[in-house]
C-alpha positions in Angstrom: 74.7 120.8 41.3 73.7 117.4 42.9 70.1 115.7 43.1 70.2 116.2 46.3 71.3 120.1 46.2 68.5 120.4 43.7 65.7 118.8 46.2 67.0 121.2 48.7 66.5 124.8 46.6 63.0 123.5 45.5 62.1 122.7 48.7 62.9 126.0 50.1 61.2 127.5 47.2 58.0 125.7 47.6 58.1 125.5 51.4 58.3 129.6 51.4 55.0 130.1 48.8 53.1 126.8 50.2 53.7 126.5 53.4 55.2 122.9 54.8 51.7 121.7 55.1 50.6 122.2 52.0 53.9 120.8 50.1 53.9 117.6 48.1 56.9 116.0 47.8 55.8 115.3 44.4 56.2 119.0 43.5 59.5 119.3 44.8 60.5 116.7 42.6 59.0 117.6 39.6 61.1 121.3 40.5 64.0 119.2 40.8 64.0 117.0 38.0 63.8 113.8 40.2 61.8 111.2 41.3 59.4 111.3 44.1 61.0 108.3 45.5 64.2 109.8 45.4 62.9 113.0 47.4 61.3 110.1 49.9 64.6 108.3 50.0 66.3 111.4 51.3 63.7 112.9 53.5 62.1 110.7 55.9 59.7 113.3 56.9 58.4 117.2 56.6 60.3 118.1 59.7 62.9 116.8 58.4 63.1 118.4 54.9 61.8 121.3 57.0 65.5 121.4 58.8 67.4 120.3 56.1 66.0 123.1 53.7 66.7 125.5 56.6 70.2 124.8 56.5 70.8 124.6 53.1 69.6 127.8 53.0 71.7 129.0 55.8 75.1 127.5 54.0 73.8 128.7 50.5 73.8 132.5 52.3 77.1 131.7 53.9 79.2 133.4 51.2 77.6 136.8 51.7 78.0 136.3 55.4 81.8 135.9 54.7 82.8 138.6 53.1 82.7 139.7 49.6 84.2 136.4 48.4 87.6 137.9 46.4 89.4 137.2 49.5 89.8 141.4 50.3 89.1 142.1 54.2 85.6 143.8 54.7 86.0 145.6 57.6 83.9 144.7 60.7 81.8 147.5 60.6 80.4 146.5 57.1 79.9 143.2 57.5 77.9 143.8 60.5 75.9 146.0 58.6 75.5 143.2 56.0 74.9 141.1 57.9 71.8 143.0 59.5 70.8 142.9 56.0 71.5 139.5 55.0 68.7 138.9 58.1 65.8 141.1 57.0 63.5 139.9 54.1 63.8 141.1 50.5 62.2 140.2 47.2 63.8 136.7 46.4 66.3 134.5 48.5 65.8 136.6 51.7 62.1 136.2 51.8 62.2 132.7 51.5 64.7 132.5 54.0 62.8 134.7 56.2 59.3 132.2 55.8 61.2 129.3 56.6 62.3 130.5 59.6 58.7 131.4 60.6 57.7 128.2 59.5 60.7 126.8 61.7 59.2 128.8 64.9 56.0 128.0 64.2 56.7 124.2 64.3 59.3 124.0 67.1 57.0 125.5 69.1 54.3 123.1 68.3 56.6 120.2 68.2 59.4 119.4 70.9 61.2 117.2 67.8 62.0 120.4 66.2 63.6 122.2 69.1 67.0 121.0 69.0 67.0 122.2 65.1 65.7 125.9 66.0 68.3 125.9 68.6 71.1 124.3 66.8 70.2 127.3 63.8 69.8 130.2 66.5 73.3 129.1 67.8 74.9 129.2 64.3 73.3 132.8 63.8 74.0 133.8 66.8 77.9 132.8 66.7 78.1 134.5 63.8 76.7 138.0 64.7 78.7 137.6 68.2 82.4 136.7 66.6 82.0 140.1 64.3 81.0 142.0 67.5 84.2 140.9 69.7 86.5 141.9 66.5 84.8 145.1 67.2 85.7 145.0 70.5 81.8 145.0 72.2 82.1 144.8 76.0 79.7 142.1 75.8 79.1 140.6 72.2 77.0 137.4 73.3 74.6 140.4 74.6 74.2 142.1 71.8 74.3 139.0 69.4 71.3 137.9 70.8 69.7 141.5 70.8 70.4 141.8 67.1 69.1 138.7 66.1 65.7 139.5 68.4 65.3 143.0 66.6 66.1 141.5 63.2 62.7 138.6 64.0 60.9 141.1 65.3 61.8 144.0 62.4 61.5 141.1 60.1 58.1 139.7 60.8 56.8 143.3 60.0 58.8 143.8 56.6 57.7 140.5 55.8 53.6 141.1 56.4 54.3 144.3 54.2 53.7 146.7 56.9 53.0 150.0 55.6 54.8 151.3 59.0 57.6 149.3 58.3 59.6 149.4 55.2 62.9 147.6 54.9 64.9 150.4 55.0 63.3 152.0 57.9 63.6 148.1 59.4 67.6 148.7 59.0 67.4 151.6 60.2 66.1 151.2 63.6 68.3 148.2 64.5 71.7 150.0 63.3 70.0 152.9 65.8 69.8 150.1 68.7 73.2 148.8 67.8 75.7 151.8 67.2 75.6 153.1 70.5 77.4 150.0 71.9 80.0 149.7 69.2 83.4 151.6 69.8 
């Protein structure tokens, strides 16, 4: 693994339990075995290790959202379904993933720099979720793409704060419910 792809996982890391405010770059490189210059060199700001963590994150999950990576065809159906999953937080990788989106909200809204990133990451999700639903055959997959992806942030935000109300599984549950109707 590279310096660089190193910086990357301890940033995510620390940016998920600390919050981007509160994380020193000289943290991240003591998790990462490098120099703080080195962390500086590559990162010439928060927003932008903010961004760059976010999609390292996002590639780093790209192998589940494939497939089951030993080249057999998932069927559609399945990977939709995992892929609902893969956008829900869990205990580990998803719930970081999941706080560095909010953190990515959070800041967009508060800084017009950071749009273009949410945007650029929201298009990426959402051409993922909509390519699955036209090999299903949806009538209109951009539609529901971006109906998913709203239920997933809003399910999310509520597995995340540990809602009693709102388990994982019950999260799943209810988009799948808002979702099977419209697949054939």
């Amino acid at each position: 693994m590279s310096a660089r792809e190193r910086m990357l996982d301890a940033a995510v890391k620390r940016i998920a339990r600390e919050g981007i405010d509160e994380v020193r770059i000289a943290r991240i490189a003591t998790d990462a075995g490098v120099s703080a210059s080195l962390v500086h060199y590559h990162f010439e700001s928060r927003d932008a290790l903010l961004a760059e963590a976010l999609e390292h994150s996002y590639e780093r999950a790209g192998d589940v959202r494939i497939g089951d990576g030993d080249g057999a065809t998932v069927p559609a159906v399945e990977r939709l379904s995992a892929m609902i999953d893969q956008c829900l937080p869990a205990p580990g990788a998803l719930h970081d993933d999941f706080i560095l989106w909010a953190e990515l909200w959070l800041r967009a809204a508060r800084r017009p720099e950071l749009r273009e990133t949410s945007a650029r990451l929201y298009g990426r999700m959402h051409d993922w979720f909509r390519e699955v639903l036209e090999e299903l055959g949806v009538a209109d997959p951009a539609r529901l793409a971006d109906r998913i992806l709203a239920l997933c942030d809003g399910y999310g935000i509520r597995v995340l704060c540990a809602d009693p109300a709102m388990p994982r599984r019950r999260a799943r549950e209810e988009i799948w419910a808002a979702v099977e109707p419209e697949l054939r």
